[in-house]
TIMI-2910 file (N, C-alpha, C, CB; in pm, 1 decimal, decimal comma, always signed):
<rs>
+----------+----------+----------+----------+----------+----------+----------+----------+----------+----------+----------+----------+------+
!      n_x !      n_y !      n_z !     ca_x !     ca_y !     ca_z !      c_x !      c_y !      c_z !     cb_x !     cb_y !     cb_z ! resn !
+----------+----------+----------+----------+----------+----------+----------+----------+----------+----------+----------+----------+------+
!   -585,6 !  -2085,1 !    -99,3 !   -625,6 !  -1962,8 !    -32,8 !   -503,9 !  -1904,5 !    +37,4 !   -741,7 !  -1988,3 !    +67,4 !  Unk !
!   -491,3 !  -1760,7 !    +47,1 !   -358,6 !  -1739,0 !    +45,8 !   -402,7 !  -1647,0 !   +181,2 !   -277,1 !  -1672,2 !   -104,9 !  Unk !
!   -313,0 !  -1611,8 !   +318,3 !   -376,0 !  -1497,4 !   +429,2 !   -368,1 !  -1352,4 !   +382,9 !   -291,6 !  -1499,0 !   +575,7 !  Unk !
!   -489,6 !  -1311,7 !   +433,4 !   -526,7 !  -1174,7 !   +396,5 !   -393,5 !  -1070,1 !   +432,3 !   -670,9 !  -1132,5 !   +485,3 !  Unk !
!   -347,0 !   -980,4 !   +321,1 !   -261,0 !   -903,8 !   +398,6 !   -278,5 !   -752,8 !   +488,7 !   -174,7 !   -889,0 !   +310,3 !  Unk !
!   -274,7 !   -753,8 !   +632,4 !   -297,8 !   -644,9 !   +680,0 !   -210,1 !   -488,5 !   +691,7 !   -322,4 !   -693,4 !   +777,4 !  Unk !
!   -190,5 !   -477,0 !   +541,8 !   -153,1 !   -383,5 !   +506,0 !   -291,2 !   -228,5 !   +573,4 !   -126,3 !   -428,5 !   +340,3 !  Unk !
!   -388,1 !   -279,8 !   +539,0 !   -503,1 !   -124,3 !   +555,1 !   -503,1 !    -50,6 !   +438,0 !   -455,3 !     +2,6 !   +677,0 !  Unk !
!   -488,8 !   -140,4 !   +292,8 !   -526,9 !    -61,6 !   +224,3 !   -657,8 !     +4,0 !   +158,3 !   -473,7 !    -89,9 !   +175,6 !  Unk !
!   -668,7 !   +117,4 !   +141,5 !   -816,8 !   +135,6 !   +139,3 !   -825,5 !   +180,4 !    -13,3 !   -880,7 !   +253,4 !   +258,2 !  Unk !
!   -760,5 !   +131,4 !    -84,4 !   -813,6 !   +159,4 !   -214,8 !   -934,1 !    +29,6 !   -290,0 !   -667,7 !   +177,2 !   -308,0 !  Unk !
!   -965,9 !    +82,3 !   -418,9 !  -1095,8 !    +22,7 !   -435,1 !  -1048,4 !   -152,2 !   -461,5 !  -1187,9 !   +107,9 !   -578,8 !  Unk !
!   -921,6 !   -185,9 !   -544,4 !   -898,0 !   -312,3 !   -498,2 !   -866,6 !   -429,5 !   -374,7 !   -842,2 !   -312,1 !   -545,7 !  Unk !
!   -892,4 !   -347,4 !   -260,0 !   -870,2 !   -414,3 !   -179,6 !  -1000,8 !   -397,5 !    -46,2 !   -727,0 !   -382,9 !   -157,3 !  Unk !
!  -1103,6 !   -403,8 !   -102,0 !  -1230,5 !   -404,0 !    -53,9 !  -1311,3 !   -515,8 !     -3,2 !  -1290,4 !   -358,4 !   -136,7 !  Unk !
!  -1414,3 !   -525,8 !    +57,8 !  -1466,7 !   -653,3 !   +103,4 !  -1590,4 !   -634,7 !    -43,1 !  -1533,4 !   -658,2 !   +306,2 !  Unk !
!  -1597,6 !   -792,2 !   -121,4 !  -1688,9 !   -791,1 !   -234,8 !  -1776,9 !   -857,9 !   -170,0 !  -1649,5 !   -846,9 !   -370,4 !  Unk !
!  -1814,1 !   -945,4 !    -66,6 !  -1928,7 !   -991,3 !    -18,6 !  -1916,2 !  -1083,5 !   +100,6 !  -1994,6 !  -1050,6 !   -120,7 !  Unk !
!  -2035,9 !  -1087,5 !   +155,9 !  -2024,1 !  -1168,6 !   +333,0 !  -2144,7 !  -1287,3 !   +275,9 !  -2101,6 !  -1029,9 !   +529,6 !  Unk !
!  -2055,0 !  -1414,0 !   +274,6 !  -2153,9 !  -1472,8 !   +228,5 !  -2146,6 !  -1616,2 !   +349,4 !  -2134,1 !  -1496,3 !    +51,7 !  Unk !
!  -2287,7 !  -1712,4 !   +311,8 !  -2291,2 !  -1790,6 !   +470,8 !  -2216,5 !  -1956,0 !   +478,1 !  -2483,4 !  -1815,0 !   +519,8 !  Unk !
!  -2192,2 !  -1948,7 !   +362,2 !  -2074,0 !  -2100,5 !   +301,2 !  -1981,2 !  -2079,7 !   +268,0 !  -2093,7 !  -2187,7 !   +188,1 !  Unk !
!  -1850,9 !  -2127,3 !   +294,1 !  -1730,9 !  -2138,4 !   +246,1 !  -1764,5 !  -2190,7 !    +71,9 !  -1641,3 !  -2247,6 !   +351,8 !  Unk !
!  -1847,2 !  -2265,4 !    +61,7 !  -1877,2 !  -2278,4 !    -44,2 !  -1892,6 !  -2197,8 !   -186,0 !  -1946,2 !  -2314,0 !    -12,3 !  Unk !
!  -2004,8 !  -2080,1 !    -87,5 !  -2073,8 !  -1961,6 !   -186,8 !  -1950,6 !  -1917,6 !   -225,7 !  -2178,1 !  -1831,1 !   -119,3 !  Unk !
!  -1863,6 !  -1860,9 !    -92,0 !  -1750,4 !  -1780,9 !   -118,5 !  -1673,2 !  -1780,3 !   -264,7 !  -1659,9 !  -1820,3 !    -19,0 !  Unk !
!  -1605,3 !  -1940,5 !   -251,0 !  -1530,7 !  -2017,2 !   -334,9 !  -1595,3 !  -1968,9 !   -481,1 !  -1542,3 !  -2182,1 !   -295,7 !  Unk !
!  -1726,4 !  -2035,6 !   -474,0 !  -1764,0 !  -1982,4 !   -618,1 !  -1787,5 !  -1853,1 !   -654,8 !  -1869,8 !  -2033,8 !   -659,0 !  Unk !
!  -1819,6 !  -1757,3 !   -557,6 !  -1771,7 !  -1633,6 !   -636,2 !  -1659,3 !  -1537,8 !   -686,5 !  -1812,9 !  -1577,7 !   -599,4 !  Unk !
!  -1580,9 !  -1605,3 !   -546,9 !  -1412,5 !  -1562,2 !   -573,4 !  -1388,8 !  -1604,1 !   -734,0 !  -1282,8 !  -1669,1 !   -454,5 !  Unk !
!  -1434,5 !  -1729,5 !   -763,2 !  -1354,3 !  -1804,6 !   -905,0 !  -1460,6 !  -1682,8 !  -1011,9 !  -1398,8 !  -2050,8 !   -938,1 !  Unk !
!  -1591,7 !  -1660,5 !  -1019,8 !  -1631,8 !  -1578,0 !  -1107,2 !  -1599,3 !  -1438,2 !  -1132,6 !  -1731,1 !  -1584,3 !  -1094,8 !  Unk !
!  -1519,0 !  -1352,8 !  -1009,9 !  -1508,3 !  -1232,8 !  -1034,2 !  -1378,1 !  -1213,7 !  -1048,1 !  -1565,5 !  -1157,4 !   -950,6 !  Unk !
!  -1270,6 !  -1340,1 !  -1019,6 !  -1100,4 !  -1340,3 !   -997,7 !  -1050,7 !  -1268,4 !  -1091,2 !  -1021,5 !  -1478,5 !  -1006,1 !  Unk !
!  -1092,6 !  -1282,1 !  -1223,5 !  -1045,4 !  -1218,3 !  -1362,5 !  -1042,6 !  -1099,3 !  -1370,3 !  -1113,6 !  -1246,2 !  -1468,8 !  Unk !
!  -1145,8 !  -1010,2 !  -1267,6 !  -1147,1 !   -874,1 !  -1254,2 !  -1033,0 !   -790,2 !  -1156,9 !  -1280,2 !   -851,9 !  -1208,1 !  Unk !
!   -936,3 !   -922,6 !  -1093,0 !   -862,5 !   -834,7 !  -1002,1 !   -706,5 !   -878,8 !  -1047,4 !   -905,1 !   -863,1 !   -827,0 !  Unk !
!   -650,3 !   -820,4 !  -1088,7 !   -509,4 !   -877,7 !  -1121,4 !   -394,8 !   -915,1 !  -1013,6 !   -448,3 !   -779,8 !  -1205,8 !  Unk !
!   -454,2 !   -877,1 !   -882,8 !   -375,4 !   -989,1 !   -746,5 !   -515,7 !  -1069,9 !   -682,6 !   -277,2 !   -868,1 !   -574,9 !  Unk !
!   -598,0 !  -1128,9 !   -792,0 !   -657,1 !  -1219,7 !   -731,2 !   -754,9 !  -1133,6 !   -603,8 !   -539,8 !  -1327,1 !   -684,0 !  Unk !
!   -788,2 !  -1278,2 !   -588,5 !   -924,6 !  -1251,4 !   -455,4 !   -814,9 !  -1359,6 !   -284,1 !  -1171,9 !  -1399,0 !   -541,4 !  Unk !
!   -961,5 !  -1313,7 !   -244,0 !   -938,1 !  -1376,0 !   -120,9 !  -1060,0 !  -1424,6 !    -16,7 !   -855,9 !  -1283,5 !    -56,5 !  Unk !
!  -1058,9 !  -1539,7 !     +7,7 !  -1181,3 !  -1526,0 !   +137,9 !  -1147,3 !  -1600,8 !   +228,5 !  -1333,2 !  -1568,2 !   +112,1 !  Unk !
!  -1207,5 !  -1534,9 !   +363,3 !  -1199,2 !  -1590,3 !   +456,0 !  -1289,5 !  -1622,9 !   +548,0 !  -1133,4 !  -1551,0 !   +489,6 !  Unk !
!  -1295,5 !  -1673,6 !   +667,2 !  -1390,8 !  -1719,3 !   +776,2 !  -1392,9 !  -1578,1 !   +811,4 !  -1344,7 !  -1839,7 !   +898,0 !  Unk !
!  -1543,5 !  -1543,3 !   +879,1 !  -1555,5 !  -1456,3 !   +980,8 !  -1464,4 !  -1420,5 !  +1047,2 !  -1624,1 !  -1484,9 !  +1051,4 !  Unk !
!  -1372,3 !  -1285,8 !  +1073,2 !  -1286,9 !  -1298,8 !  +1217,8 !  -1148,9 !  -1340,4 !  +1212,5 !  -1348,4 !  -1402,6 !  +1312,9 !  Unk !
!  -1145,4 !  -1363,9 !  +1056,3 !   -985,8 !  -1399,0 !  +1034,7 !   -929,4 !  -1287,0 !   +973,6 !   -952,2 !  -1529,1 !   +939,9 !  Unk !
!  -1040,6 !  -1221,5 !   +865,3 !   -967,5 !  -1116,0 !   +855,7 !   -898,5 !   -988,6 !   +896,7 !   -995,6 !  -1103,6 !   +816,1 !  Unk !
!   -755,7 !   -931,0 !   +898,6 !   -700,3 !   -860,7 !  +1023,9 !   -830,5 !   -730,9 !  +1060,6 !   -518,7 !   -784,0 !   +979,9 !  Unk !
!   -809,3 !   -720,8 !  +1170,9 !   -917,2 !   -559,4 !  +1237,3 !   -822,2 !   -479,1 !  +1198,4 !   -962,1 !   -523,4 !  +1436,0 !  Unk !
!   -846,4 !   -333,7 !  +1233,6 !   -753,0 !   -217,9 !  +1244,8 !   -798,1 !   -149,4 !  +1358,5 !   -747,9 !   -124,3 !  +1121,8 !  Unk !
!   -731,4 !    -94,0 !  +1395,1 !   -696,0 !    +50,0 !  +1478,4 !   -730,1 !   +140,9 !  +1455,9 !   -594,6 !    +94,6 !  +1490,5 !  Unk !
!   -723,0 !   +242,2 !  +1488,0 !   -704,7 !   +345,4 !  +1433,5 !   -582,7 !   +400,4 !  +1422,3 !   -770,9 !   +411,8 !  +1476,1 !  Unk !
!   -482,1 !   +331,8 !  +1478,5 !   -352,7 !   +402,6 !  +1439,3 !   -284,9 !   +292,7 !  +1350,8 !   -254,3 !   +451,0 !  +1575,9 !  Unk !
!   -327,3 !   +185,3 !  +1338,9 !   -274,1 !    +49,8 !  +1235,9 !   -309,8 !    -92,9 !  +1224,1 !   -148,2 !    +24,8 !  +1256,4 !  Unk !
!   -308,3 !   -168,1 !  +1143,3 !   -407,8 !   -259,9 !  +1144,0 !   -295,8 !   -376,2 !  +1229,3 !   -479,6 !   -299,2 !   +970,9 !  Unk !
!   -392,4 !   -496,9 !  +1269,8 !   -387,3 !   -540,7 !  +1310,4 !   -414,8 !   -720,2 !  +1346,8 !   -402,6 !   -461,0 !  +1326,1 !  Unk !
!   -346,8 !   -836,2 !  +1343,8 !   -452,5 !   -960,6 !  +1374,5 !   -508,8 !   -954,9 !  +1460,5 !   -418,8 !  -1077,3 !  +1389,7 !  Unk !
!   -635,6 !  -1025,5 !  +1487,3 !   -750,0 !  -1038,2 !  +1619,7 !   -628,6 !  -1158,5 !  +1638,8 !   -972,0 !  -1086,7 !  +1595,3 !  Unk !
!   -647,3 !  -1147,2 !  +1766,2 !   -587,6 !  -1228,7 !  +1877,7 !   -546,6 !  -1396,5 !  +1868,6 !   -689,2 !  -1214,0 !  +1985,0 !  Unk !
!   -701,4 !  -1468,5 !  +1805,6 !   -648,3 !  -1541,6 !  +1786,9 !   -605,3 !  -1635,8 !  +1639,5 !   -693,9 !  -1573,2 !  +1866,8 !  Unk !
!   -586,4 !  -1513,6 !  +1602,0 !   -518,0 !  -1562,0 !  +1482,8 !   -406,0 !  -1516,1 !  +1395,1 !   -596,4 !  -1571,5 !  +1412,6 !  Unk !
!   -311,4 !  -1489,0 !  +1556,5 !   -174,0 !  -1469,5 !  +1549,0 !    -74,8 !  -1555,8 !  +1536,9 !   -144,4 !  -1417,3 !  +1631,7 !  Unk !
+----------+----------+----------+----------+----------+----------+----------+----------+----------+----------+----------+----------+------+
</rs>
């Protein structure tokens, strides 16, 4: 698993594909849809992934 990059990009590859309640679920759907993204997937815990601003994104606090 590689850290999310807080670039803020808002194009359609770099979207949230689902909030799911196991690290588990995650895992297995990342591996079924991976083929559809040519830089791969990503998941993370609740709260790890960076917030934004409104003037630029950002890490939550503690996971600087």
């Amino acid at each position: 698993m590689r850290r999310p990059d807080p670039g803020g990009d808002e194009s359609p590859h770099n979207t949230v594909l689902g909030v799911f309640a196991t690290e588990s679920e995650a895992s297995k759907f990342s591996d079924e849809v991976e083929a559809r993204f040519p830089l791969g997937v990503i998941y993370s815990r609740f709260g790890a992934v960076p917030a934004r601003t409104p003037n630029r994104p950002c890490w939550l606090p503690q996971d600087r």
